[in-house]
C-alpha positions as CSV (number, residue, x, y, z in Angstrom):
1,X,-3.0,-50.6,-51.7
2,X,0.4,-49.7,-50.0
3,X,0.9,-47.1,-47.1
4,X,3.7,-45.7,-45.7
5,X,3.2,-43.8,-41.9
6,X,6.6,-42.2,-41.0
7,X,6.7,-41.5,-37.3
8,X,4.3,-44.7,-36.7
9,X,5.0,-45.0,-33.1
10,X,4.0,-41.8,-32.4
11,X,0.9,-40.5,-30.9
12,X,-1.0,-39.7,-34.1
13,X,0.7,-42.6,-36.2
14,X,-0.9,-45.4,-33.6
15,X,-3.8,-44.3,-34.5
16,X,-4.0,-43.3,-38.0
17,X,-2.9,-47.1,-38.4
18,X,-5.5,-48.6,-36.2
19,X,-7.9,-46.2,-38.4
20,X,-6.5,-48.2,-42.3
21,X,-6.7,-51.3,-40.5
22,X,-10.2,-51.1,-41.1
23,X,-9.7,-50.5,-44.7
24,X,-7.8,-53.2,-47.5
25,X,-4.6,-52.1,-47.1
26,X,-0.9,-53.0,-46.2
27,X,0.7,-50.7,-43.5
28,X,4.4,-49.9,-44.0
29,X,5.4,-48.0,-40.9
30,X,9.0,-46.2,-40.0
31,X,10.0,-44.8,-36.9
32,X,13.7,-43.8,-35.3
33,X,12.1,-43.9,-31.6
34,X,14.0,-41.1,-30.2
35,X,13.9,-40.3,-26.9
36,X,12.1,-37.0,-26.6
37,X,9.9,-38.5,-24.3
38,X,9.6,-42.1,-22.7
39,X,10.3,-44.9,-25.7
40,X,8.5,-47.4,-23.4
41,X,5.6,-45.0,-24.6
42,X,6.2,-45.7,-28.0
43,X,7.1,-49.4,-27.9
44,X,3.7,-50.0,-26.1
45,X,2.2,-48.0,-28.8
46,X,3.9,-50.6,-31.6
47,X,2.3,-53.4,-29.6
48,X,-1.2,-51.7,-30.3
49,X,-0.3,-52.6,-34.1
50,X,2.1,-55.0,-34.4
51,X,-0.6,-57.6,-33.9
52,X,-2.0,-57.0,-37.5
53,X,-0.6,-58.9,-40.5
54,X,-1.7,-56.2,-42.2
55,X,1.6,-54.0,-40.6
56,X,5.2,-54.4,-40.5
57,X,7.5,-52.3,-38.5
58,X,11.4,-50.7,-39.7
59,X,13.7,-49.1,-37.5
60,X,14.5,-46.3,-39.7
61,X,15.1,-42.5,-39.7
62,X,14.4,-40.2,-42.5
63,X,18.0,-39.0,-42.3
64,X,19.6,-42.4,-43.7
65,X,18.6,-41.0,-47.4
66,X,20.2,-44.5,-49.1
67,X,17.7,-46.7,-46.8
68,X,14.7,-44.8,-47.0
69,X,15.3,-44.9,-50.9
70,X,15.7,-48.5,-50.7
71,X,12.6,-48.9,-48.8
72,X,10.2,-46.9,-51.3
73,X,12.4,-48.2,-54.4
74,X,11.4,-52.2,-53.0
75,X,7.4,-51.1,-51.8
76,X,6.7,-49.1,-54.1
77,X,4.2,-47.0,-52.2
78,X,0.9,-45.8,-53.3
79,X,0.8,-43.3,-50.3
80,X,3.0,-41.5,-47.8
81,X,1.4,-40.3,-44.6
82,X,4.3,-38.3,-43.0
83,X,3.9,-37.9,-39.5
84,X,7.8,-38.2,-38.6
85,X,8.9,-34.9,-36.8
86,X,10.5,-33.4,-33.7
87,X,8.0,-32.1,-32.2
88,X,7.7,-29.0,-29.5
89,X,7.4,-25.5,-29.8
90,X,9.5,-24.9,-26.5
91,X,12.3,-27.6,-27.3
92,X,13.2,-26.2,-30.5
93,X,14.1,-23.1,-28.6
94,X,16.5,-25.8,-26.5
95,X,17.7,-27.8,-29.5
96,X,17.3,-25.6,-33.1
97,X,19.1,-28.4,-34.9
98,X,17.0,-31.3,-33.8
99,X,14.6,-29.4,-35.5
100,X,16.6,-28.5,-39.0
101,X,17.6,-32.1,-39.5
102,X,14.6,-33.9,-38.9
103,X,11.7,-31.2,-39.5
104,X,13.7,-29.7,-42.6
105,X,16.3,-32.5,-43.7
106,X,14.0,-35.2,-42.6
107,X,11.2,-34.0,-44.9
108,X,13.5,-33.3,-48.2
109,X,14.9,-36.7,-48.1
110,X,10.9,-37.8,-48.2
111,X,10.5,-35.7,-51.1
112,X,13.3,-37.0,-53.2
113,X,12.1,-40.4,-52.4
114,X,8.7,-39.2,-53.8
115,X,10.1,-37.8,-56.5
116,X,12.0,-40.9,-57.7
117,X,9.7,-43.2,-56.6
118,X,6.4,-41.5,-57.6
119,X,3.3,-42.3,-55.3
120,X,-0.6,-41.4,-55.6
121,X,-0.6,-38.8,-52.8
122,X,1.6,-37.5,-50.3
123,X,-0.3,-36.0,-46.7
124,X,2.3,-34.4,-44.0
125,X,1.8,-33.1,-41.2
126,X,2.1,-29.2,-40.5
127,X,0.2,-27.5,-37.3
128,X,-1.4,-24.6,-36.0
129,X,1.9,-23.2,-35.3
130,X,2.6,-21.7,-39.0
131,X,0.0,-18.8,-37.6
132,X,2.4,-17.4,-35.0
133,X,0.8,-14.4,-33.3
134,X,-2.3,-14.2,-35.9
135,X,-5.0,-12.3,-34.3
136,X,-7.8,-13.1,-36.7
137,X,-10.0,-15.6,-35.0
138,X,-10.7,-18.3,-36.6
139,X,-7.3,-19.0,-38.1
140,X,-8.2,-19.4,-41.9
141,X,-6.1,-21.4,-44.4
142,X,-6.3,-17.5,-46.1
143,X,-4.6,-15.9,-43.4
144,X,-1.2,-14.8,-44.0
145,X,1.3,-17.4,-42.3
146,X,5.1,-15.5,-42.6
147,X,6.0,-15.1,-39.2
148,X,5.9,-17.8,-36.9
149,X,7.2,-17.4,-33.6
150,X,9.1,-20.4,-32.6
151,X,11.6,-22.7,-34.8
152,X,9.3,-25.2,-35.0
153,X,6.5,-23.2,-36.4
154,X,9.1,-22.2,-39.3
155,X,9.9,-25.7,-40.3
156,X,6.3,-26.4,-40.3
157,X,6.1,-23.5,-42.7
158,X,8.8,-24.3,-44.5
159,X,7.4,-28.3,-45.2
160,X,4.7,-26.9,-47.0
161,X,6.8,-24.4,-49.4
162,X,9.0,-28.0,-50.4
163,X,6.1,-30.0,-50.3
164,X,4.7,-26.8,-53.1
165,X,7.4,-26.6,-55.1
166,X,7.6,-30.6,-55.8
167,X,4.2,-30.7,-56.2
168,X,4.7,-28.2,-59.2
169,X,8.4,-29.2,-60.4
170,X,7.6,-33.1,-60.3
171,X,4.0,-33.2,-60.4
172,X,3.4,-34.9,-56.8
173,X,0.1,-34.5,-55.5
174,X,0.7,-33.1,-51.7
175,X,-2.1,-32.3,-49.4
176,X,-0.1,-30.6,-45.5
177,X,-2.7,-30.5,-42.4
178,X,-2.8,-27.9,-39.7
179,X,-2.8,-29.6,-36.9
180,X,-4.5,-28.0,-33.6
181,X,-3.9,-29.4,-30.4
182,X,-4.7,-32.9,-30.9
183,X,-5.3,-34.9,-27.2
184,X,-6.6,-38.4,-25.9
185,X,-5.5,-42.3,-25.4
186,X,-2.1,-42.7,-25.9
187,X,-1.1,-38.9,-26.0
188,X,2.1,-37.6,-25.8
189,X,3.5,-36.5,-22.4
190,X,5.1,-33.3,-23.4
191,X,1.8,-31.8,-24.0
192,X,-0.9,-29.9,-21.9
193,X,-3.6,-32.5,-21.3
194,X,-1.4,-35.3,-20.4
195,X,0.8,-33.0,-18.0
196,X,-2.9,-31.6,-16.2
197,X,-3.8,-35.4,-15.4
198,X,-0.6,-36.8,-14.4
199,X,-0.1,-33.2,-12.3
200,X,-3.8,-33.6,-10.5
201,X,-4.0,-37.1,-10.0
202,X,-0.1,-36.5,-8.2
203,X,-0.8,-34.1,-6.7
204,X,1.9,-31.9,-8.3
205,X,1.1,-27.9,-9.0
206,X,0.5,-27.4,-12.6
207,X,2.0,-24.4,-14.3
208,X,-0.6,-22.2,-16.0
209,X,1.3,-19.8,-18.1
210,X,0.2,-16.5,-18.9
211,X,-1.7,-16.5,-16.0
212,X,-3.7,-18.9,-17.7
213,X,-5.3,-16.5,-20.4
214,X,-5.1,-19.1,-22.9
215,X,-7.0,-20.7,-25.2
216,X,-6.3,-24.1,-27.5
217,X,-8.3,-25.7,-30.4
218,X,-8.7,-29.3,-28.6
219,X,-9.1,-31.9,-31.0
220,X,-9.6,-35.6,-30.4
221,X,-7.6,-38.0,-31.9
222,X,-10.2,-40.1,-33.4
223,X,-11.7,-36.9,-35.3
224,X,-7.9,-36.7,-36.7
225,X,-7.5,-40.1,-37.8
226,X,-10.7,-40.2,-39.6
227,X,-9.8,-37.1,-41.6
228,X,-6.1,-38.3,-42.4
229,X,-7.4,-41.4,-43.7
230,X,-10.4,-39.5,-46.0
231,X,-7.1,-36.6,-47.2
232,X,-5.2,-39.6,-47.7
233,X,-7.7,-40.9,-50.6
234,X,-8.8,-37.9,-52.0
235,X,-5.6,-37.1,-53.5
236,X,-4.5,-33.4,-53.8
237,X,-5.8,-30.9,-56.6
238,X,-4.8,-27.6,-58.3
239,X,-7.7,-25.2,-57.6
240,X,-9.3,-23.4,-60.6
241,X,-10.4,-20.3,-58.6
242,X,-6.3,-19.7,-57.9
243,X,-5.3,-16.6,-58.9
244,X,-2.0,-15.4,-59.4
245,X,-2.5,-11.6,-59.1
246,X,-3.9,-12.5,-55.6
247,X,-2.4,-15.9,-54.4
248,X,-3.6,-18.3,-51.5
249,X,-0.8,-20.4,-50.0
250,X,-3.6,-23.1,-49.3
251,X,-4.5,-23.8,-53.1
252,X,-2.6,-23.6,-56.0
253,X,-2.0,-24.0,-59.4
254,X,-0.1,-26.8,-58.4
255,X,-1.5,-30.4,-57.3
256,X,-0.9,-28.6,-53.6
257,X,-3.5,-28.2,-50.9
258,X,-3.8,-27.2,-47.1
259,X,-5.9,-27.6,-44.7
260,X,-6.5,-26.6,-41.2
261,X,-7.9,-30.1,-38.8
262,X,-9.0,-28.9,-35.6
263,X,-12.3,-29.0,-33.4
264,X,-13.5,-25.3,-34.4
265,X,-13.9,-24.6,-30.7
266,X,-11.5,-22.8,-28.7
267,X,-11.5,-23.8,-25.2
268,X,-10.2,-21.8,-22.3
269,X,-7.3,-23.8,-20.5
270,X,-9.2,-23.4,-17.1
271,X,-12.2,-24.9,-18.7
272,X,-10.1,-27.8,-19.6
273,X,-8.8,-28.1,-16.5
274,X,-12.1,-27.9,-14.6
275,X,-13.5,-30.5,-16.9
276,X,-10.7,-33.2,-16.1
277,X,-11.0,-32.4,-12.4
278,X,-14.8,-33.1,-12.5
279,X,-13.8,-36.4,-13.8
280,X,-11.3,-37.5,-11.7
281,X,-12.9,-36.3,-8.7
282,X,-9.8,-33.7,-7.5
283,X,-8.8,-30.5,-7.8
284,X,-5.8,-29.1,-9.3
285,X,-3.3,-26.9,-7.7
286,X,-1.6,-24.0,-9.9
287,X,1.0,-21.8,-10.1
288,X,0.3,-18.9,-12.6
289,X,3.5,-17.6,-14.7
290,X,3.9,-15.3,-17.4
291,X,3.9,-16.1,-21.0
292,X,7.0,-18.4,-22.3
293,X,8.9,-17.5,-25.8
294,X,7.3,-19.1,-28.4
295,X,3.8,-19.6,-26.9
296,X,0.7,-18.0,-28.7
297,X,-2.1,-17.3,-26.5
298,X,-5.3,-18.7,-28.6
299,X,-6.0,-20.9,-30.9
300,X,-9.0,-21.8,-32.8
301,X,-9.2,-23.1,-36.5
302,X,-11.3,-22.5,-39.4
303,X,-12.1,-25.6,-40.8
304,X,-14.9,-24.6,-43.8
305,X,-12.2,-25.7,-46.5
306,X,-11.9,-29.2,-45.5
307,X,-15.6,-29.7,-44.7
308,X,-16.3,-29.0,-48.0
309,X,-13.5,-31.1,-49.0
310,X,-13.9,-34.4,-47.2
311,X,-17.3,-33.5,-45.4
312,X,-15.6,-33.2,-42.1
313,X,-17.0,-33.0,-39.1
314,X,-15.6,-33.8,-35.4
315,X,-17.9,-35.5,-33.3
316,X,-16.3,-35.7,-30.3
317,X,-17.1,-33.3,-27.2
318,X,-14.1,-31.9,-25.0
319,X,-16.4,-33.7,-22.3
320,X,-16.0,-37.4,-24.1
321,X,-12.9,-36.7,-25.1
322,X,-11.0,-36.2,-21.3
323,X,-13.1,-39.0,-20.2
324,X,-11.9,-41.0,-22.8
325,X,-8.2,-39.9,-22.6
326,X,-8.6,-40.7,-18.3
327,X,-9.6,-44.0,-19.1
328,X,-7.0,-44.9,-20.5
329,X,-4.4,-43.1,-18.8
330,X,-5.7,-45.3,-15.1
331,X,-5.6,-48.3,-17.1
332,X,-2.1,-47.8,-18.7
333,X,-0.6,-46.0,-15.7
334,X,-2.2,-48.5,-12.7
335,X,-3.7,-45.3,-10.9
């Protein structure tokens, strides 16, 4: 079997890999390494992999259509695993059109390569995002998802309606995952966790918005990886309770399904917070602001469908989990 991960040296990609490593098959990984955040990040993520004969790396970003054609027209792919995306609910308010070419252009030039090229199974990444200001707790994959709040939350939203309507024009079985809040080893710096250990252990003020009455879905990134990997070979469906008098956007009467993949928990930012200064042995200092555009303030993800589906279950504790991701970040760091 062949695999392709777009957006490899990124914080989930790393670790999807090292996950099929374990299993007999050939890693194809693309990434454009952007700088969003610290490419030395992602180039010591590469090294995590690169070891494997299993894996080979390509510079490559999904906007070159004619090389990513050639690419899938020369592998010939059994699966896709599209990870590849600006991320950032606050940035895309910064730079919208990061987030159309890569999120929206980035993902259609995927398609057509799927559509030409045809594989066994498509997975791409969507997130808890596409729920914008939902107040039914837990988010459920029935819950109406029309009005995100941020840019990126509509491109997310938007990736699954393509990923839908090739699934039903060209047959392509596509299975999109909700993403909540995913945190540990190798995590990416513009997010929450990573920010709270570097602030503490510098001593820097952290910035708790909404005077921290927030809540996330943590999930650990070894409870994502094992999921992707099980999606991955259970290829996508169409459902024969769909009805079209009273339609889901999660199943369909197309090979299309979605899935929410967090930790069904929602944890209260200054319980986070309390839990990594217990094991770092320091206390934070805050500042408490009011709520930023785009920012939701709880998330916390239904995730019955894909239990049922792939007999999911997270195993890892928010406890193990920042214990885990402060491991690593002394070791990697020298602190």
């Amino acid at each position: 079997m062949k695999v392709l991960i777009t957006g490899v040296a990124g914080f989930i990609g790393m670790h999807l890999a090292n996950r099929l490593f374990r299993d007999d098959v050939k890693i194809i990984g693309i990434d454009n390494m952007n700088d969003y955040y610290d490419v030395d990040l992602k180039k010591a993520r590469l090294e995590q992999i690169s070891h494997n004969e299993k894996f080979r790396f390509e510079l490559l970003d999904l906007l070159d259509l004619r090389l990513l054609k050639d690419l899938f027209k020369k592998e010939k792919f059994d699966y896709v695993i599209n990870l590849a995306a600006q991320a950032g609910v606050r940035y895309s308010i910064e730079q919208p059109q990061k987030y159309v070419d890569s999120n929206i252009t980035g993902f259609l030039n995927i398609l057509e390569c799927c559509r030409h090229y045809p594989v066994n199974h498509l997975v791409f990444a969507s997130s808890s995002s596409v729920y914008g200001l939902n107040n039914s707790m837990p988010f459920s994959e029935k819950d109406h998802t029309d009005h995100p709040i941020s840019l990126y939350g509509a491109t997310k939203k938007a990736n699954e309606l393509m990923a839908h309507s090739y699934s039903n024009l060209f047959s392509i079985p596509s299975t999109g995952l909700r993403f909540f809040t995913v945190y540990g080893p190798w995590g990416r710096p513009d997010m929450a966790p990573f920010i709270f250990i570097k602030s503490i252990l510098s001593g820097t003020p952290i910035k708790l918005f909404n005077n921290a009455n927030m809540e996330r879905d943590f999930t650990y990134i070894d409870d994502i990886s094992e999921a992707v990997t099980k999606c991955c070979y259970k290829k996508a469906t169409s459902s024969e309770s769909f009805n079209n008098e009273s339609p889901e956007n999660a199943i369909s009467f197309a090979p299309h399904r979605i899935f929410n993949i967090g930790n069904s928990k929602s944890i209260n930012l200054l319980y986070f917070i309390e839990t990594i200064e217990k094991e770092l042995g320091k206390k934070a200092k805050k500042i408490y602001e009011p709520i930023q555009a785009g920012d939701v303030l709880s998330t916390y993800s239904d995730t019955n469908r894909l239990e049922k589906w792939i007999e999911y279950k997270p195993k890892t504790s928010i406890e193990k989990g920042v214990k885990l991701f402060i491991d690593w970040y002394k070791k990697y760091y020298a602190c």
